[in-house]
C-alpha positions in Angstrom: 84.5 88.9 -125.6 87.9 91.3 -125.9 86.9 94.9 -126.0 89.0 95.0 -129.6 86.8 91.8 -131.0 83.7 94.1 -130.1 84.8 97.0 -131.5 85.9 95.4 -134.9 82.4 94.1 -135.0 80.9 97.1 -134.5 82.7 98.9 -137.2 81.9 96.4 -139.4 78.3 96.6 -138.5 78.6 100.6 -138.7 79.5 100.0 -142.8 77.1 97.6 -143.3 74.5 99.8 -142.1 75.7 102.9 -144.3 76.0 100.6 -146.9 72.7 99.1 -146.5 71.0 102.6 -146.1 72.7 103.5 -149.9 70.5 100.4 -151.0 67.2 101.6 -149.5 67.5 104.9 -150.8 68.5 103.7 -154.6 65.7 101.1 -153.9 63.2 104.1 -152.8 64.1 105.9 -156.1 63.9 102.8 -158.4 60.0 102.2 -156.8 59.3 105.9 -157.3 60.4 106.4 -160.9 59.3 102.8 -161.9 55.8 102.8 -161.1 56.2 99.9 -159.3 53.0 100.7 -156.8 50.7 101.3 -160.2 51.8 98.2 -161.8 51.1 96.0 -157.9 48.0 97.7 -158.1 47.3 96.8 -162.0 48.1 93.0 -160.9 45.8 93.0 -158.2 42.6 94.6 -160.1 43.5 91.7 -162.8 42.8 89.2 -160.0 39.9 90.6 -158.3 38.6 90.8 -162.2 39.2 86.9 -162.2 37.9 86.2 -158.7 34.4 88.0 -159.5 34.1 86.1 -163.2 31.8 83.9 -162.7 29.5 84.3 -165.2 30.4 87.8 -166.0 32.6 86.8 -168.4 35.4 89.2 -167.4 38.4 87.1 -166.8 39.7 87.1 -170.5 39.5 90.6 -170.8 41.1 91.3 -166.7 44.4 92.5 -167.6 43.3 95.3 -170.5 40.7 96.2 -167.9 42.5 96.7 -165.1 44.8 98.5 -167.5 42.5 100.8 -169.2 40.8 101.6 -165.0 44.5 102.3 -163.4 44.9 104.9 -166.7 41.2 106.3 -166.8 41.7 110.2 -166.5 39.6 110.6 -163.3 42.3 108.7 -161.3 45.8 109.6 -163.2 46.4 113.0 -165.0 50.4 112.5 -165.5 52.6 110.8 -167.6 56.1 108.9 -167.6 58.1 107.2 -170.1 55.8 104.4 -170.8 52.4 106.6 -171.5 50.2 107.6 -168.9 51.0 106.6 -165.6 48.9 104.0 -163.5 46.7 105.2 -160.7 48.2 103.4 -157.1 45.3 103.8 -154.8 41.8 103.1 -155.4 38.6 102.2 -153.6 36.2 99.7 -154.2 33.3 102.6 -154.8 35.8 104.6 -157.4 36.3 101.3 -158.8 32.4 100.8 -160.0 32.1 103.9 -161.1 35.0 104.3 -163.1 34.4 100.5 -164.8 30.6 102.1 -165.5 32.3 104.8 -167.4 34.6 102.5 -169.1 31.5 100.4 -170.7 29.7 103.6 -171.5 32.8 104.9 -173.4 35.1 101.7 -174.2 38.2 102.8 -175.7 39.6 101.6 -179.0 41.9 98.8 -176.8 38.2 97.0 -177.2 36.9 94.8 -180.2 33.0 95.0 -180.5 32.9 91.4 -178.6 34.5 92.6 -175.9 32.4 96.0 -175.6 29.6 93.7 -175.3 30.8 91.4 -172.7 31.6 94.7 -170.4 28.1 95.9 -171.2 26.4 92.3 -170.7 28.6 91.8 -167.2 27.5 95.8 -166.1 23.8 94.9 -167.0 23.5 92.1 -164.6 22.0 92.3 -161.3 22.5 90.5 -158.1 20.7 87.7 -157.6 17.6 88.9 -155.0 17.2 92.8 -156.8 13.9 91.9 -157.9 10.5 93.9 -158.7 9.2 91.9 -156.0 12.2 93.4 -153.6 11.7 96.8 -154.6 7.6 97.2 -154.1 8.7 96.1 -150.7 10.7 98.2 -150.0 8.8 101.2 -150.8 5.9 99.7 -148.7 8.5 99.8 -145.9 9.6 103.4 -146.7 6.1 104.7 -147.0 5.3 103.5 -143.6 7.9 104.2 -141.7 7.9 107.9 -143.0 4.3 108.0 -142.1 5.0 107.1 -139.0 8.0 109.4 -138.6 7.0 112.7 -141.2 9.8 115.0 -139.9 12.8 111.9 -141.1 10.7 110.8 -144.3 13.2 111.7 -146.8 16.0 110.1 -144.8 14.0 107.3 -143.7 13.2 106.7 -147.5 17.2 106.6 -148.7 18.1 104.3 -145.5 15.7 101.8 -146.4 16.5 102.3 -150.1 20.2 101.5 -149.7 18.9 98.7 -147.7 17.4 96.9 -149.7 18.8 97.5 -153.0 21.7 95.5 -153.0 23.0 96.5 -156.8 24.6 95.0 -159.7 26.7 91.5 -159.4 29.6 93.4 -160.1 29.4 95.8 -157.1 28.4 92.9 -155.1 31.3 90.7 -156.1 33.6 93.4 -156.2 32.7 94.7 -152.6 32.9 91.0 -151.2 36.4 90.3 -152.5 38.2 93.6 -152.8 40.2 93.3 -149.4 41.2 90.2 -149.9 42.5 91.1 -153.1 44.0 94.0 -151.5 45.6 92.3 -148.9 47.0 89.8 -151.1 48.6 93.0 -153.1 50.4 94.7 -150.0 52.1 91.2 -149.2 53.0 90.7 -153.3 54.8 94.4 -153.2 56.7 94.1 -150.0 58.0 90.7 -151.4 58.9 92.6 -154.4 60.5 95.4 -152.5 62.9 92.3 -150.8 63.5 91.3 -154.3 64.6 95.0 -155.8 66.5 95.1 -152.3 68.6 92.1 -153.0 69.3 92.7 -156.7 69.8 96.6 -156.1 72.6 95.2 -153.1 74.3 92.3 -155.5 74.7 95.1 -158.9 76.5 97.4 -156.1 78.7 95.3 -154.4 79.7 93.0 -157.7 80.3 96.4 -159.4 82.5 98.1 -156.9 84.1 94.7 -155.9 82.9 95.4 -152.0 84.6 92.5 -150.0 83.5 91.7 -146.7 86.4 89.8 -146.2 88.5 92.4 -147.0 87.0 94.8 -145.1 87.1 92.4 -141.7 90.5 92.1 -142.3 91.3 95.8 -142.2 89.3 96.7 -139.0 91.2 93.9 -137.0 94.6 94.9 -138.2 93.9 99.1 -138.1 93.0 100.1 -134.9 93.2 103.8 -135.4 90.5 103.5 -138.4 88.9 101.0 -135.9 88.7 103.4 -133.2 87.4 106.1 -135.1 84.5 104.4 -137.0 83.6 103.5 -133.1 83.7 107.1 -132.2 80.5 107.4 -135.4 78.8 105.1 -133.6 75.9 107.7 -131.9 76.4 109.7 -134.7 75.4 107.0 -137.4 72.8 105.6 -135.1 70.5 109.2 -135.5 71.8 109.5 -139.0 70.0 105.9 -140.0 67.0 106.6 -137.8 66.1 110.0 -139.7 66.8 108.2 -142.9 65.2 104.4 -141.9 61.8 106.8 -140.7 61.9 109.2 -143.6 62.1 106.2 -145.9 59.5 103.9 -144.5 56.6 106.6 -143.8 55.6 108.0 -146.7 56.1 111.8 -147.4 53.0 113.8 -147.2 53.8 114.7 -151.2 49.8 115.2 -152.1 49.7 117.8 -149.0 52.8 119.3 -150.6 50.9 119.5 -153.5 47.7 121.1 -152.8 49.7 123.9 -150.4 51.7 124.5 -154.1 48.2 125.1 -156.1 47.6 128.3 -154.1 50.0 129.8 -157.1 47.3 128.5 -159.7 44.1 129.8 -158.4 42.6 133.2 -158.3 40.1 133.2 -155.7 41.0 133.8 -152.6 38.4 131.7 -150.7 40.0 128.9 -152.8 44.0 130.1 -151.9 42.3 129.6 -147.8 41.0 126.4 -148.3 43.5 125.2 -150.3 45.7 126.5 -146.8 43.7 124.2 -144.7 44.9 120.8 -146.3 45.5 118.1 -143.6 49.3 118.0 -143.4 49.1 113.9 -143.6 47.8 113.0 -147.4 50.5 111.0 -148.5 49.3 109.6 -151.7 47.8 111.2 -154.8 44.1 109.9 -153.9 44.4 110.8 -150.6 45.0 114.8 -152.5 41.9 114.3 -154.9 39.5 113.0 -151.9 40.0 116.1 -149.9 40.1 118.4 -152.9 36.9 116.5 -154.1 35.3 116.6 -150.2 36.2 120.7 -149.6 35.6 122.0 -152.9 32.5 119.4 -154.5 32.6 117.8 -158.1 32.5 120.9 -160.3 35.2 122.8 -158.9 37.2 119.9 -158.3 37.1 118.8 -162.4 38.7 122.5 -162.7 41.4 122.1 -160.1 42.1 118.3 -161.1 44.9 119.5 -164.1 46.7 121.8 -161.6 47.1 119.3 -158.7 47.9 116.1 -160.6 50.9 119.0 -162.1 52.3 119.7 -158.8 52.0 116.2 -157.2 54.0 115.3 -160.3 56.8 118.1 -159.4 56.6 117.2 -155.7 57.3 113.6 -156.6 60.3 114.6 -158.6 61.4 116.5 -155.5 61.1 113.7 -153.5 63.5 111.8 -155.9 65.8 114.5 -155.3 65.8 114.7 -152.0 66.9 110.6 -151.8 69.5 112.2 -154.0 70.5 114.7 -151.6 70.3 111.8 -148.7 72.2 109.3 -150.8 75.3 111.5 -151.2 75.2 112.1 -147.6 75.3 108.9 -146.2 78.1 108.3 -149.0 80.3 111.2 -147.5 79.7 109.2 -144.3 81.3 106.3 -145.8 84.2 107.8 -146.7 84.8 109.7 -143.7 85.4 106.3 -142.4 89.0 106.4 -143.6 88.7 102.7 -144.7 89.6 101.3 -148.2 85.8 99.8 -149.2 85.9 100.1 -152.9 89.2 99.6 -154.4 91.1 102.0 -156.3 90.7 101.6 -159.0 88.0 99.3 -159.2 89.0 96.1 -160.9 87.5 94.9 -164.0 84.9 91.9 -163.9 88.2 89.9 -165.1 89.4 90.3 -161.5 86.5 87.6 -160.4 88.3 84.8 -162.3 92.2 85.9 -161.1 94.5 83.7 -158.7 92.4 84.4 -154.9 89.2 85.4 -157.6 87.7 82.5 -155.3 88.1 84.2 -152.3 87.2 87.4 -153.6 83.7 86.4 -154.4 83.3 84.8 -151.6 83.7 88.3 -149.9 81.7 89.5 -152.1 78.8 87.4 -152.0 78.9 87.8 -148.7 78.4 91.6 -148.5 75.8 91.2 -151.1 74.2 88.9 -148.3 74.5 91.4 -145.8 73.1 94.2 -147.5 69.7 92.5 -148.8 69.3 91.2 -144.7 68.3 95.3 -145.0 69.4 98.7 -143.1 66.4 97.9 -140.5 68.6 94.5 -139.2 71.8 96.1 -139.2 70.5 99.5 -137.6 69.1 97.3 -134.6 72.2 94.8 -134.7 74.7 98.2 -134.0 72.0 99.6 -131.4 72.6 96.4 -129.3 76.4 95.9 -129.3 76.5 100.0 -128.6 74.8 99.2 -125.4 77.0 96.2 -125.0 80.2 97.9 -125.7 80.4 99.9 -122.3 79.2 96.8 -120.1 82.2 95.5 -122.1 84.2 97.9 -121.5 83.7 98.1 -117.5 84.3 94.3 -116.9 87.4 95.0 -119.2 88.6 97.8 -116.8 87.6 96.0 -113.5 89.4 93.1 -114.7 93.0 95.2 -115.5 92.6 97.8 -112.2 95.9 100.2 -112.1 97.6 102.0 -109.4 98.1 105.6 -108.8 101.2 105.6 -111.0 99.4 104.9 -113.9 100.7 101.4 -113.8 99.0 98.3 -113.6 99.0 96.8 -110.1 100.8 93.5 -109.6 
């Protein structure tokens, strides 16, 4: 391969990774002010709902009572545009609890027949929990904390929990819940593809981005050629900051609870509150540490004041893909290169004498960009460590005397 062929490649590959890091941001804001996590989450309840039916009778009503769970008050405080925001983490013990105080206290979404079928489907117990069961099991308890009087309390829970195997709906819910859950991370990273590759096609129809185009102006320029090379290391640490601060997510519940130290009093609380684990990403990873260090009646009191600042620390974070948004589109124009033309043609321009070609380059970027800024982040890696293997056959092959001229 000639050292020019290379480096038009890599330029090329250098813009489509800055181009495809503008689509993972815009698609990392679209998730975060959509909801999209809550509403993944509300899908999956509504098939674990199905999955358990049986003779519950819960699968008409699965989709108001995921609903209705998602937007209970013990596991969402805030708000957005559409009403109260969905909860996006929950576990399969919160879950029970939280259905158990939905048929205690239905809310007007339910007609009187459906209060009864949540009441009728809590009621029921799983097959085997039995009077029979229990007398056994205190027989067991009774003589094994005889025989160990120091442990008899804890000897009497343990073979409690043992035995008593609860209500169908725990028991179905238990048995199913991570395959449900499993089934829910797979449905939202094919979403996340999907946001990807419409979030790449409005962008590149919009601003007419031709990849065509673009080709043909790195083979012909070689001083802009030769300078997007020289961003080569440069845009290499620039996308892996970005790719990593994009795919882990931010420790915004951590961010949080350090921000409530302005809303308490006490100053046991404000050193507590200090102590947070710097890793709790998610607003239930925030309330099960609050509700661990500071126990259920305190943590009722503190609930308002931390869903408030996980709300402000989430707006934050939207900022910040802002802030990194504009800087990887300074990074585009430092290029030098003509990717969005000036000024940007109406959609008539699709349908003009070359309009074929045009969205054929077109398409093409829009391809490119939804392939994602992980591909095209490891595709410029690998002809960067190409390039000077390249480049050291190329100058072996063309050796030059001590005149500076090339030998004969």
């Amino acid at each position: 391969m000639n050292l020019q062929y290379l480096d038009t490649v890599m330029s090329f590959a250098v813009l489509m990774l800055l181009l495809s890091l503008q689509v993972t941001i815009l698609v990392q804001i679209v998730i975060a002010i959509s909801g999209l996590r809550g509403w993944n989450l509300s899908w999956s309840l509504t098939q674990l709902f199905e999955q358990v039916d049986k003779d519950l009778g819960l699968a008409q009503n699965a989709t108001t009572i995921a609903r209705e769970i998602l937007k209970h008050p013990a596991l969402t405080h805030s708000w957005s545009l559409f009403g109260r925001r969905k909860a996006t983490a929950i576990r399969p013990d919160e879950l029970c609890r939280v259905f158990g105080d939905l048929v205690k206290n239905p809310t007007p979404v339910f007609d009187d027949a459906q209060r009864a079928a949540l009441v009728s489907a809590l009621e029921k117990t799983a097959t085997g929990e039995t009077l029979e069961l229990t007398e056994k099991a205190a027989q067991v308890a009774a003589e094994l904390g005889r025989l160990f009087p120091a442990q008899a309390q804890a000897v009497q829970e343990t073979v409690a929990s043992v035995f008593r195997k609860g209500t169908q709906f725990e028991v179905e819910v238990k048995t199913w819940f991570d395959t449900i859950m499993d089934r829910s991370t797979e449905r939202f990273v094919l979403y996340t593809r999907w946001i990807t590759a419409a979030v790449a096609f409005v962008l590149v129809l919009t601003l007419h981005i031709d990849s065509i185009q673009i080709f043909k102006q790195l083979s012909t320029n070689s001083d802009v050629r030769a300078k997007i090379v020289q961003q080569v290391d440069a845009t290499l640490r620039q996308a892996g900051t970005a790719l990593t601060d994009t795919a882990k997510p931010k420790p915004l519940a951590s961010d949080a609870i350090r921000a409530m130290s302005e809303d308490v009093a006490d100053p046991s609380d404000k050193k507590l509150l200090a102590q947070a684990p710097a890793d709790l990403a998610t607003r239930q990873d925030g309330q099960d540490w609050l509700k661990r260090t500071f126990g259920e009646s305190k943590f009722a009191k503190l609930l308002p004041a931390f869903a408030k600042r996980f709300e402000d620390a989430t707006l934050a974070r939207v900022k910040e893909l802002g802030v990194s948004l504009d800087t990887v589109k300074s990074s585009v124009d430092a290029s030098g290169l003509q990717i969005i033309p000036q000024p940007i043609p109406g959609w008539g321009a699709y349908g003009e004498n070359g309009g074929v070609l045009h969205v054929v380059g077109v398409g093409m970027t829009g391809l490119f960009l939804s392939l994602g800024a992980p591909f095209w982040f490891n595709a410029l890696r690998q002809l960067a460590n190409l390039r000077p293997v390249l480049a050291g056959k190329v100058e072996a092959g063309n050796p030059k005397d001590e005149s500076g001229g090339k030998a004969s």
